[in-house]
OpenMM code with the backbone's topology and positions (N, CA, C; nanometers):
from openmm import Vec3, app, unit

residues = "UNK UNK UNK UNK UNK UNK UNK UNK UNK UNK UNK UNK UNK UNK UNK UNK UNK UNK UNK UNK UNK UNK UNK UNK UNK UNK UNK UNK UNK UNK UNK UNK UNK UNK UNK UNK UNK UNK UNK UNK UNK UNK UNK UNK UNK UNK UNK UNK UNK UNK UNK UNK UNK UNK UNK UNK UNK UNK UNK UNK UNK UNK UNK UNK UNK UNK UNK UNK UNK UNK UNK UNK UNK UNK UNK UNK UNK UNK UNK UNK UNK UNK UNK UNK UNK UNK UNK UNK UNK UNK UNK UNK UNK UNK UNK UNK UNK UNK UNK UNK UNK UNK UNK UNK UNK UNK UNK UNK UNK UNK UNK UNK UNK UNK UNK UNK UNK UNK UNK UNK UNK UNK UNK UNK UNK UNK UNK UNK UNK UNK UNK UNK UNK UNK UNK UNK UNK UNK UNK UNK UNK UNK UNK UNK".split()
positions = [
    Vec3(-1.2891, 0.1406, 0.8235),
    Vec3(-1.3249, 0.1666, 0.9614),
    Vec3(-1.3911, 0.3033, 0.9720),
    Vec3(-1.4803, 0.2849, 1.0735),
    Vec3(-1.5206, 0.3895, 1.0787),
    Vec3(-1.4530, 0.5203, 1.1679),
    Vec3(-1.4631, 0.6831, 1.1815),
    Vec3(-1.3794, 0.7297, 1.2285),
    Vec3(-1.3136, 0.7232, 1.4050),
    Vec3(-1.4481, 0.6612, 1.4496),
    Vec3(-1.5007, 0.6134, 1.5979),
    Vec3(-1.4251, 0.5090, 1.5989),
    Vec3(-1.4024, 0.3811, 1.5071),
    Vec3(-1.3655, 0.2970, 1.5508),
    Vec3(-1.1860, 0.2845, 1.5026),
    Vec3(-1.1491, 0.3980, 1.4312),
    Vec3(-1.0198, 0.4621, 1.4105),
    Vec3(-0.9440, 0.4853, 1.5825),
    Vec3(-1.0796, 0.6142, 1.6075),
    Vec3(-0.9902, 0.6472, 1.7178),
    Vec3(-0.9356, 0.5660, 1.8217),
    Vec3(-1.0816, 0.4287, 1.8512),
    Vec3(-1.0048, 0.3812, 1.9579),
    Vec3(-0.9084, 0.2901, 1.9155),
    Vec3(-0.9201, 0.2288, 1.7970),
    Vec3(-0.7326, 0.1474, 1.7908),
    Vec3(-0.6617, 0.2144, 1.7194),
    Vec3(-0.6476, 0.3650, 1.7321),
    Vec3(-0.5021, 0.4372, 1.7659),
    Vec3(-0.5038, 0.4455, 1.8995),
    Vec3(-0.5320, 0.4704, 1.9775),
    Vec3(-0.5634, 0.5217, 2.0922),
    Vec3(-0.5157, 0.3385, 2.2017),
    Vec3(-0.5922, 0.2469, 2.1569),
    Vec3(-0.5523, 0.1295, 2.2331),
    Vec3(-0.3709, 0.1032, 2.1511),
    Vec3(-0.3416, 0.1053, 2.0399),
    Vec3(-0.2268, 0.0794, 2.0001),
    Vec3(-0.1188, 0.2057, 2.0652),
    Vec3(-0.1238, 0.2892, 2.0797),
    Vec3(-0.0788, 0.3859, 2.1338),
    Vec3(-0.0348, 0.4176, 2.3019),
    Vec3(-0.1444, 0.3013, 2.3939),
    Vec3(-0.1155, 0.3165, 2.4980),
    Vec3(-0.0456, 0.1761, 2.4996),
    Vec3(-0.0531, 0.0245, 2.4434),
    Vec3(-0.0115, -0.0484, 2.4219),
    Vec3(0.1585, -0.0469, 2.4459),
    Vec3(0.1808, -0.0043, 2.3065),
    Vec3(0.3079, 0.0809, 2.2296),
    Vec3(0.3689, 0.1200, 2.3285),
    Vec3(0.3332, 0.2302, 2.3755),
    Vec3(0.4183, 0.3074, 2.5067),
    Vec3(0.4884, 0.2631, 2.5792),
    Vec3(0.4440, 0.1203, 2.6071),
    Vec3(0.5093, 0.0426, 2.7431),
    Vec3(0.6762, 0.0213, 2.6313),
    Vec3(0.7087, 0.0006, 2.5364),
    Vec3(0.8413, -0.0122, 2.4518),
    Vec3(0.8782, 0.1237, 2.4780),
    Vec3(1.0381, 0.0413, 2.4715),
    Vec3(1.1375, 0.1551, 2.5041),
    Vec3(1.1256, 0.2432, 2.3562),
    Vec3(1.1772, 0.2904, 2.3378),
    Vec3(1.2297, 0.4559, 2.2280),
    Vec3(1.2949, 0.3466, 2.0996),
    Vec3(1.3898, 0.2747, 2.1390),
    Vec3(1.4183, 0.2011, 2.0393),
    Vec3(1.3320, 0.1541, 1.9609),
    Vec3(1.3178, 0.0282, 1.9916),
    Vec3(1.1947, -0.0785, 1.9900),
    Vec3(1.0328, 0.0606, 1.9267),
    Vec3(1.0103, 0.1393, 1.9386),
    Vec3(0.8801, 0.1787, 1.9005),
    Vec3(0.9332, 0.2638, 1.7518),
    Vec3(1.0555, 0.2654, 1.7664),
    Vec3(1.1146, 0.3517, 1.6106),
    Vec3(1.1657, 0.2142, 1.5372),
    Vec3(1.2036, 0.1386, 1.5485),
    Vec3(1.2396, 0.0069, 1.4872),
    Vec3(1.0568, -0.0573, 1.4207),
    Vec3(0.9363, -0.0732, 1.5042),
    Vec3(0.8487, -0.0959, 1.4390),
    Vec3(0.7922, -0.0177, 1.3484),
    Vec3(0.7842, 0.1531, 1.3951),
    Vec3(0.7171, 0.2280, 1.3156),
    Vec3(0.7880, 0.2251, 1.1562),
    Vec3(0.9487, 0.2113, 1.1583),
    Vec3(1.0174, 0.1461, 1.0198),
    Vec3(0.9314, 0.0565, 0.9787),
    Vec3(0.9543, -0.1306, 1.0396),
    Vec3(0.9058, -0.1878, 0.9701),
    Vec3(0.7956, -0.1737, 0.9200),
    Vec3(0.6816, -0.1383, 0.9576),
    Vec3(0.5134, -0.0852, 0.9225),
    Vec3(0.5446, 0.0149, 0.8067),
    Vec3(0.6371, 0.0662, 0.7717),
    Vec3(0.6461, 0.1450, 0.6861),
    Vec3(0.6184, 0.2987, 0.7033),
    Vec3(0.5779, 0.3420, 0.8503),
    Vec3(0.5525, 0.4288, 0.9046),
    Vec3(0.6308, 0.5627, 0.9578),
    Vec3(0.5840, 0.6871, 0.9440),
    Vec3(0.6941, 0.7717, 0.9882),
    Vec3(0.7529, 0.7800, 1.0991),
    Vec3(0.8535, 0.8197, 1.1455),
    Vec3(0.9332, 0.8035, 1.2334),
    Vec3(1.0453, 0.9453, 1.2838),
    Vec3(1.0514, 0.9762, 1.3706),
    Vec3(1.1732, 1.0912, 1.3801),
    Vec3(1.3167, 1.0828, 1.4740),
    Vec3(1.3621, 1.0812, 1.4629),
    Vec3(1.4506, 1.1354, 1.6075),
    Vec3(1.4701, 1.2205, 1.6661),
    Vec3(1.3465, 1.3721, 1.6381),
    Vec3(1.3784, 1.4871, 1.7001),
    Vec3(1.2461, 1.5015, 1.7629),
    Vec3(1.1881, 1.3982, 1.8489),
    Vec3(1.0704, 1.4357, 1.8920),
    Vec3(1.0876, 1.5586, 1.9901),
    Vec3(1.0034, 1.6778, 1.9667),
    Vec3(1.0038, 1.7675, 2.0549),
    Vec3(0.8643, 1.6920, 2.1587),
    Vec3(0.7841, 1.6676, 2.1794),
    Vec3(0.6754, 1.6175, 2.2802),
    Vec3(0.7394, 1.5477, 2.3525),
    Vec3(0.6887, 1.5200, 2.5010),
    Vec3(0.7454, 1.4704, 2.6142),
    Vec3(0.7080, 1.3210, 2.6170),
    Vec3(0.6089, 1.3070, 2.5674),
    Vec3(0.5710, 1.1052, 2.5899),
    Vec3(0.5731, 1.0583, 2.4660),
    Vec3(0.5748, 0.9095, 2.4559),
    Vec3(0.5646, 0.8189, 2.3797),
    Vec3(0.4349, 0.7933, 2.3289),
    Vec3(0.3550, 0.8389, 2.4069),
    Vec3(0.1790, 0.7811, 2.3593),
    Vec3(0.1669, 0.8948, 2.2815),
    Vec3(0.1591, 1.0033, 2.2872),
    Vec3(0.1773, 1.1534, 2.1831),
    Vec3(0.2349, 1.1369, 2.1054),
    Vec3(0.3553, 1.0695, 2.0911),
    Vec3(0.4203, 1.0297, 1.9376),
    Vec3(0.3973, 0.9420, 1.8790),
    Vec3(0.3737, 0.8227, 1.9311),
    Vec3(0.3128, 0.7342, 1.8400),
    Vec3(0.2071, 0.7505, 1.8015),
    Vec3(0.0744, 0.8685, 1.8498),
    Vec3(-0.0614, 0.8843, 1.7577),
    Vec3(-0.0106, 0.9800, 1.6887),
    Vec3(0.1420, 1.0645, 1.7198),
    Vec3(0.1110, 1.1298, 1.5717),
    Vec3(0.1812, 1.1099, 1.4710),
    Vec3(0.2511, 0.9615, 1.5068),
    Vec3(0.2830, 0.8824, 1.3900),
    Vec3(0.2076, 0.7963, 1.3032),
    Vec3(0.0741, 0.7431, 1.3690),
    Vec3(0.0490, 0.6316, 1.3440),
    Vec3(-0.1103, 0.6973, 1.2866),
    Vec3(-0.1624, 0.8290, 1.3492),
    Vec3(-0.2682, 0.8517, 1.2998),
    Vec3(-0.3021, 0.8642, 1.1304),
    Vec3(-0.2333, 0.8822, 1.0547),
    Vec3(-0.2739, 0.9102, 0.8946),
    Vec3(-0.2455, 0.7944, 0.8062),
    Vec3(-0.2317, 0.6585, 0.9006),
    Vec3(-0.2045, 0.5515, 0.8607),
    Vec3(-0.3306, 0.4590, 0.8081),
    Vec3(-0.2825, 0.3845, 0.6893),
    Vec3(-0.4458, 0.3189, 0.6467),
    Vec3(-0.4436, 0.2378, 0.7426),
    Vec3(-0.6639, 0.2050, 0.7046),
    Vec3(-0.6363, 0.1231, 0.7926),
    Vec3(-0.6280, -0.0381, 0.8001),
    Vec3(-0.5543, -0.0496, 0.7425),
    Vec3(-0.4710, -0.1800, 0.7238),
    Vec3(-0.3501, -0.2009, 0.7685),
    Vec3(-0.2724, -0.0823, 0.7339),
    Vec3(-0.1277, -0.0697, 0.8523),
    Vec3(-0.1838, -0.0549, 1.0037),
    Vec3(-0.3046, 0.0207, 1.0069),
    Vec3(-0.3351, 0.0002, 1.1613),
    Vec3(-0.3833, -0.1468, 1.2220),
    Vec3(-0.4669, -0.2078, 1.1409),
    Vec3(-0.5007, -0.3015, 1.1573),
    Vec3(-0.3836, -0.4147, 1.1549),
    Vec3(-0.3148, -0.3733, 1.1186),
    Vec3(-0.1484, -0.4493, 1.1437),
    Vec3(-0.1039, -0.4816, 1.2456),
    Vec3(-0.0884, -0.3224, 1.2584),
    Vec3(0.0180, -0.2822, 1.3530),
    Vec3(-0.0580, -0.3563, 1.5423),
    Vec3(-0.1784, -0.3732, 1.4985),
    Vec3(-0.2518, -0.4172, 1.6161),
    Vec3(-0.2416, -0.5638, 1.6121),
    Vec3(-0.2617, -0.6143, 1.5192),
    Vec3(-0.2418, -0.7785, 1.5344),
    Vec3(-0.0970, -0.7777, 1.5741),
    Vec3(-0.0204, -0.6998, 1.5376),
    Vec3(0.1014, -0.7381, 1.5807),
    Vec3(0.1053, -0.7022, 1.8009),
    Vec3(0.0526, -0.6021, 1.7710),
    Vec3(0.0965, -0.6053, 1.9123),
    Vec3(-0.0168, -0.6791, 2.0008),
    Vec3(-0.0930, -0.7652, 1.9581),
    Vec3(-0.2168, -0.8996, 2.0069),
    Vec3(-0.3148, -0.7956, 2.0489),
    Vec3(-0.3784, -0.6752, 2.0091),
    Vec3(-0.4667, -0.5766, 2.0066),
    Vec3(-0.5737, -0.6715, 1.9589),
    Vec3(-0.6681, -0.6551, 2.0330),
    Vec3(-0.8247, -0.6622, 1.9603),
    Vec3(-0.8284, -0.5241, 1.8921),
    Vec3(-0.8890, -0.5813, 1.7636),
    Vec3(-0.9060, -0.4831, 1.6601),
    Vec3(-1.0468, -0.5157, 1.5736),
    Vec3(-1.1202, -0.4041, 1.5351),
    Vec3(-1.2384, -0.3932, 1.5397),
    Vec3(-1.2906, -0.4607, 1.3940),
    Vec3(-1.4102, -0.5157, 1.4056),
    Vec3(-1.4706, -0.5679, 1.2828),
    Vec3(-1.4735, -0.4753, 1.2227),
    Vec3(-1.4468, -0.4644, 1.0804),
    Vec3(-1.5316, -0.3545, 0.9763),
    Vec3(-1.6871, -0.3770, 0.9901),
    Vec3(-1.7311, -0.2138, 1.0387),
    Vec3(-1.8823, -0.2074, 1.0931),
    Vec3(-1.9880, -0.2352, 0.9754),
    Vec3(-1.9376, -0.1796, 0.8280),
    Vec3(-2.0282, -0.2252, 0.7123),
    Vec3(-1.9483, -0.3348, 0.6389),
    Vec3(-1.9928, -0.4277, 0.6550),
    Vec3(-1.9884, -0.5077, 0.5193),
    Vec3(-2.0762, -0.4765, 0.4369),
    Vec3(-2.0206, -0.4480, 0.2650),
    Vec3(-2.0984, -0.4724, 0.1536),
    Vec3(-2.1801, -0.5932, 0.1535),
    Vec3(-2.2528, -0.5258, 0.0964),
    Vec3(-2.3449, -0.7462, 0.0411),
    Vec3(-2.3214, -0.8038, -0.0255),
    Vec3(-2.2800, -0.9080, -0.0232),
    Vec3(-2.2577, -1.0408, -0.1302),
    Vec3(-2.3598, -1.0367, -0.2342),
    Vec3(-2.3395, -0.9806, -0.3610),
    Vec3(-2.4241, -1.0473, -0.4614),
    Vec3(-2.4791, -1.1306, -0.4414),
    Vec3(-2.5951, -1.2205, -0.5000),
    Vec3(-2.6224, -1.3396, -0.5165),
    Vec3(-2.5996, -1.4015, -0.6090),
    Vec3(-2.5605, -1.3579, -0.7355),
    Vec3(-2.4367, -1.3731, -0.8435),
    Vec3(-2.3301, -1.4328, -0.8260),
    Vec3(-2.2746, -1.3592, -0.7277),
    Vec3(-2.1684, -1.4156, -0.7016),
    Vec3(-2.1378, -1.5271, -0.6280),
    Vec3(-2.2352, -1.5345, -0.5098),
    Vec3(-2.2432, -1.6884, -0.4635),
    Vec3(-2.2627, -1.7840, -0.5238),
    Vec3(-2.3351, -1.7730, -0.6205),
    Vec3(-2.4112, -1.8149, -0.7581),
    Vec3(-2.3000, -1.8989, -0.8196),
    Vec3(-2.2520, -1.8313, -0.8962),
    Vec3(-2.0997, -1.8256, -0.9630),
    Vec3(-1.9787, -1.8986, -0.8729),
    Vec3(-1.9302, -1.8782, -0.7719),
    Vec3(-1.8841, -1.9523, -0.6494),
    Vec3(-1.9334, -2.1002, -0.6245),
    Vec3(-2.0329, -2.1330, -0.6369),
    Vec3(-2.1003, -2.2490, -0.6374),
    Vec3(-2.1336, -2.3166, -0.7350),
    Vec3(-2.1643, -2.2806, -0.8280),
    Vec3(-2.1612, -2.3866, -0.9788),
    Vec3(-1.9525, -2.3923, -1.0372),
    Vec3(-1.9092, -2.2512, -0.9838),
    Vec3(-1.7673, -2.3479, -1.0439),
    Vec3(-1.7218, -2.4194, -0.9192),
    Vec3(-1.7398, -2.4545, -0.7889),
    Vec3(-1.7021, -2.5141, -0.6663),
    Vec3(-1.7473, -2.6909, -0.7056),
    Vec3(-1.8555, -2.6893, -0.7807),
    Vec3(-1.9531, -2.7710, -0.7890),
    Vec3(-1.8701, -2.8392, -0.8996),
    Vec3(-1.8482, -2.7862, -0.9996),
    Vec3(-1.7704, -2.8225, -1.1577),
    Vec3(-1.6349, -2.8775, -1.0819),
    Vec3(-1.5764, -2.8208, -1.0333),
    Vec3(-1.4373, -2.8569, -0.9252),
    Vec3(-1.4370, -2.9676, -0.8712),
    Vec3(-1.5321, -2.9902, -0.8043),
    Vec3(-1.5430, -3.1285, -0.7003),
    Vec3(-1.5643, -3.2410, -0.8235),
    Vec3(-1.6540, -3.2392, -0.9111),
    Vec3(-1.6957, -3.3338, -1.0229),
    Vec3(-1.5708, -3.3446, -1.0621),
    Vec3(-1.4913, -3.2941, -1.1311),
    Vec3(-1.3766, -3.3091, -1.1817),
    Vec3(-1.2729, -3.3795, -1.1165),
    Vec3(-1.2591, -3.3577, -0.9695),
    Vec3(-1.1789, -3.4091, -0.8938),
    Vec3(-1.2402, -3.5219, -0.8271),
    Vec3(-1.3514, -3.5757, -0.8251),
    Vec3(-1.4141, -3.7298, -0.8263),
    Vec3(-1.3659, -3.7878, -0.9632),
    Vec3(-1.4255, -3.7186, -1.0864),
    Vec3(-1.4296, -3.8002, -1.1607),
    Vec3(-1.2468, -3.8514, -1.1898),
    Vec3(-1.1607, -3.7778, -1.1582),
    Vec3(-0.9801, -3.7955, -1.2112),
    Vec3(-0.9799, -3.9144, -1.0392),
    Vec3(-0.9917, -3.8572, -0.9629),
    Vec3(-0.9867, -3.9946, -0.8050),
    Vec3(-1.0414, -4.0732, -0.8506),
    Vec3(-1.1269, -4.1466, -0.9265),
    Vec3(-1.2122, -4.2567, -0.9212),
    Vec3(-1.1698, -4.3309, -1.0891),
    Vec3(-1.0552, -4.2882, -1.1615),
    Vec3(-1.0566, -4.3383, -1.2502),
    Vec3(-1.1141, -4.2800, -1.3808),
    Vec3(-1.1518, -4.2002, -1.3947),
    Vec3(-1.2454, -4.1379, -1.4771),
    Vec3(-1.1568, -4.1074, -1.6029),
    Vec3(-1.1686, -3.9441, -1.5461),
    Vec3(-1.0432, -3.8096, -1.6567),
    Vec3(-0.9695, -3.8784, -1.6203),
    Vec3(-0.8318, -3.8098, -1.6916),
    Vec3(-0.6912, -3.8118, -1.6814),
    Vec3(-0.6570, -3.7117, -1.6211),
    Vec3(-0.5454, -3.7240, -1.5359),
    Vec3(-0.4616, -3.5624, -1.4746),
    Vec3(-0.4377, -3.4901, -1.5932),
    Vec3(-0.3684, -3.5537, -1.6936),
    Vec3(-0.2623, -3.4847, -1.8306),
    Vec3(-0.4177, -3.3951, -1.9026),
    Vec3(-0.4888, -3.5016, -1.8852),
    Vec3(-0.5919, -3.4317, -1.9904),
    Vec3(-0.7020, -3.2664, -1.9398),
    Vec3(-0.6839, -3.2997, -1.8024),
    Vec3(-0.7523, -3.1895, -1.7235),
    Vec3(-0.7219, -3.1152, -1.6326),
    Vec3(-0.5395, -3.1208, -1.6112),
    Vec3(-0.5044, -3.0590, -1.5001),
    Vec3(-0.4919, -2.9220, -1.5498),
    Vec3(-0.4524, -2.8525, -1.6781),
    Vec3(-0.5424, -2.7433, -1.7151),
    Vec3(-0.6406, -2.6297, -1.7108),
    Vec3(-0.7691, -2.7427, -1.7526),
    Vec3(-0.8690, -2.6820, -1.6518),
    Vec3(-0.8916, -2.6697, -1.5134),
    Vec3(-0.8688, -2.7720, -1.4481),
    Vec3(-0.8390, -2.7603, -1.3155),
    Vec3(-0.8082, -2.6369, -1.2232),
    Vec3(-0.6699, -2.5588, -1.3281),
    Vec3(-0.6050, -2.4709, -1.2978),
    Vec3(-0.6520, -2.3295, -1.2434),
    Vec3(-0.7124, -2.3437, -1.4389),
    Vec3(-0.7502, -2.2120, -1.4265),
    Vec3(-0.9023, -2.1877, -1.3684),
    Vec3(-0.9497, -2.3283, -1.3432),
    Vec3(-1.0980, -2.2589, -1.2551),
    Vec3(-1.0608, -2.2831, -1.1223),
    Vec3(-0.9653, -2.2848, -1.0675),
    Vec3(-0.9042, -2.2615, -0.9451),
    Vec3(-0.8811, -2.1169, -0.9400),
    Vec3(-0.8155, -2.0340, -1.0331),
    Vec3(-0.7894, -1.9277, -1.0386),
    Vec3(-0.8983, -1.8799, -1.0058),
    Vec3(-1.0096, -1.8820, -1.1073),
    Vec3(-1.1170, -1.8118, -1.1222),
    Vec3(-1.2049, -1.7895, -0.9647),
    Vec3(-1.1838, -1.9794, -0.8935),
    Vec3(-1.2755, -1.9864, -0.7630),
    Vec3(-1.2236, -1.9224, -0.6806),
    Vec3(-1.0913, -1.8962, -0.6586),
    Vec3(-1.0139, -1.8446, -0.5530),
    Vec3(-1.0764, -1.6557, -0.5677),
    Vec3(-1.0408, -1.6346, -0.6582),
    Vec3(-1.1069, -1.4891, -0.7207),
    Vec3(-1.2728, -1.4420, -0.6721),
    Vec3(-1.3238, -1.5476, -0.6898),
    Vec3(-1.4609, -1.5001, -0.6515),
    Vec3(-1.4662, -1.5062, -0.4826),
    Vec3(-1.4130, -1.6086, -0.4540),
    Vec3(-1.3721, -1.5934, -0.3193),
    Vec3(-1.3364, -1.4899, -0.2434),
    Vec3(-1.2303, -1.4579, -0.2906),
    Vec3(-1.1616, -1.3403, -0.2251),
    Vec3(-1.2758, -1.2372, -0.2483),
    Vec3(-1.3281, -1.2139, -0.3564),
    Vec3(-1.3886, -1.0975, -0.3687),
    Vec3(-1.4980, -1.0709, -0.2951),
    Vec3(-1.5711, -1.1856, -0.2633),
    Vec3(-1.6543, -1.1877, -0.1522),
    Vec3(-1.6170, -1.2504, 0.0571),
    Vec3(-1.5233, -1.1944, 0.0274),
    Vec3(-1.4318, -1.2409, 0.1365),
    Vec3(-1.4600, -1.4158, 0.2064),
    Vec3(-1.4459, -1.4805, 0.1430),
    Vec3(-1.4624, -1.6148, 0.1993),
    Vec3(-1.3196, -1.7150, 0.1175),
    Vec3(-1.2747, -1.7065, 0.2357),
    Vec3(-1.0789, -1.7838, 0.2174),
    Vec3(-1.1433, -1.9330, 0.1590),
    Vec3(-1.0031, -1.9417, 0.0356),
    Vec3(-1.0688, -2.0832, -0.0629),
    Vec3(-0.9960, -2.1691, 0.0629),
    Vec3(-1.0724, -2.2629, 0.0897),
    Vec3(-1.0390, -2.4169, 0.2124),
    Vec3(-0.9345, -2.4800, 0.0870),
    Vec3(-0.9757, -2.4950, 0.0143),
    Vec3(-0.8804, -2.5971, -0.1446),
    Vec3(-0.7261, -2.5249, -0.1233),
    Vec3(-0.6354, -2.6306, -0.1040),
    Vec3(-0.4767, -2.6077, -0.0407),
    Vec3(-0.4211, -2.6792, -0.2178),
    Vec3(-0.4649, -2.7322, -0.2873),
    Vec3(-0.4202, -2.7576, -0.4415),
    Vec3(-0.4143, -2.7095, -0.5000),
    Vec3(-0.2981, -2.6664, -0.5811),
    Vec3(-0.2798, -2.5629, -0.6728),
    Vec3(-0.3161, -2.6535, -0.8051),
    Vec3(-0.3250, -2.7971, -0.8197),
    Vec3(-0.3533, -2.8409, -0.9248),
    Vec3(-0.3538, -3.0192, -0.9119),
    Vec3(-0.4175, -3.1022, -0.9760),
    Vec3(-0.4539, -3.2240, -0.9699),
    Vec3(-0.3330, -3.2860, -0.9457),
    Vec3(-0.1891, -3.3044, -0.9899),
    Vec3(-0.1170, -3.3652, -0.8905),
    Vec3(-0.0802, -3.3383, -0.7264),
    Vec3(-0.1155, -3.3005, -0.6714),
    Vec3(-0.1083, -3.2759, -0.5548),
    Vec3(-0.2489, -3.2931, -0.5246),
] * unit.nanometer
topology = app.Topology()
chain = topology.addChain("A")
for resn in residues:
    res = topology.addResidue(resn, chain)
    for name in ("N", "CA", "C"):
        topology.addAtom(name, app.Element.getBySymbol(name[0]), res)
């Protein structure tokens, strides 16, 4: 995130936040993994929770906002997708589906290819992630 788009979801999580009692806002800043005190010298809750919550990545922020149903901001740069890598994503997606026609239709055997199956699942899920696009494929392997 950028530092602009830092400030305003501390700043929206913070006025959010506030409306929780004292309990309840030291019970989350625990779970988040976040610091926490019981000797706040400052008078409000919105002052303590940015200066709890400000040096937080931003992934705990980006958390901490889905949790409290915060709109929370796109990352303003995305890197670029190789074309490699789509590349790569698509000829083993492609090898995947063949495989899993050819074992549905009689073809392979499960015993003989659930194996491979496996590990270019591994591999597709990997390229996936790396180019942020969630694998749709819910099979961890040809029986199922």
């Amino acid at each position: 995130m950028t530092p602009s788009e830092r400030i305003k979801l501390i700043s929206d999580i913070a006025d959010k936040f506030a409306e929780e009692e004292w309990s309840i806002i030291d019970l989350t800043l625990r779970q988040f993994k976040l610091p926490w005190t019981e000797q706040w010298s400052g008078s409000d809750r919105n002052g303590y929770i940015v200066a709890m919550i400000e040096e937080a990545d931003d992934q705990v922020l980006l958390s901490l906002a889905d949790h409290l149903n915060i709109y929370s901001p796109e990352p303003s740069k995305k890197l670029p997708v190789p074309s490699s890598k789509v590349k790569d994503a698509i000829q083993e997606i492609e090898l995947q589906k063949a495989l899993m026609i050819s074992v549905s239709t009689g073809g392979q055997r499960i015993q003989q290819v659930n194996d491979e199956y496996k590990e270019r699942r591994i591999k597709i899920s990997s390229i996936l992630d790396e180019i942020g696009v969630e694998d749709p494929n819910p099979f961890a392997d040809l029986w199922n």
